[in-house]
N, C-alpha and C positions, 0 to 999 in steps of 0.2 A: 401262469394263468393267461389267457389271450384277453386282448382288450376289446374284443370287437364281439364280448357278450355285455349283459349287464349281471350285476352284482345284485340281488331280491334278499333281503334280509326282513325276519317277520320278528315282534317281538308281541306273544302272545298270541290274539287273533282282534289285538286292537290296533296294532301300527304296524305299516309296512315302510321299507325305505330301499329305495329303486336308486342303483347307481347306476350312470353312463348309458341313459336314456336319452333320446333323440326327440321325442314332443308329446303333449298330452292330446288325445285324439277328441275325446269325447269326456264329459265330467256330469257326474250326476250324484246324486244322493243314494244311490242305489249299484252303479259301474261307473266306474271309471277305464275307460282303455288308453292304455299307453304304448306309441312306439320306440321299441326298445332297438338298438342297434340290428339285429338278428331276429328278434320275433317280437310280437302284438300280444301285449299282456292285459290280460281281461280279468281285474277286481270287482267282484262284486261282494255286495254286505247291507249293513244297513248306518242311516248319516253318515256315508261316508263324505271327506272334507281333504281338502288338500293343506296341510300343517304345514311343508315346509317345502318352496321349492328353488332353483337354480339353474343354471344350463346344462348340469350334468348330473344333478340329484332330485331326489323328490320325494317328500315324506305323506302317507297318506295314511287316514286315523278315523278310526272307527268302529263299528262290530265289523270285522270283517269274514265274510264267510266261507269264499275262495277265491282263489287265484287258478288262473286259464291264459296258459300258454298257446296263442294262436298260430300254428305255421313257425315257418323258420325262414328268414327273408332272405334274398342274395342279393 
């Protein structure tokens, strides 16, 4: 597996968990965008919340409704 993607694991359409992300861009109740090593991932849903984060993971919970992969960065 190459390291220089991230790891998106969804458990339902209530929790998502973003591994070997690079920063939270924007945060809201509604999106969240995160830069991911390689592409800009666009969550949106509803009360979305940031459950769990670190400098290379991030847990985020909520109804979640989709996930949008933005570009692919170099």
């Amino acid at each position: 597996m190459r390291e220089d993607f991230s790891i998106v694991t969804m458990h339902g359409n209530y929790e998502v968990y973003v591994e070997n992300f690079v920063k939270v861009l924007d945060f809201g109740r509604e999106v969240i965008r995160i830069k991911a090593k390689k592409q800009i991932l666009e969550i949106s849903g509803q009360e979305l919340y940031v459950e769990y984060m670190n400098k290379e993971d991030v847990k985020i919970c909520g109804l979640i409704e989709n996930i949008k992969f933005t570009g692919v960065l170099s």
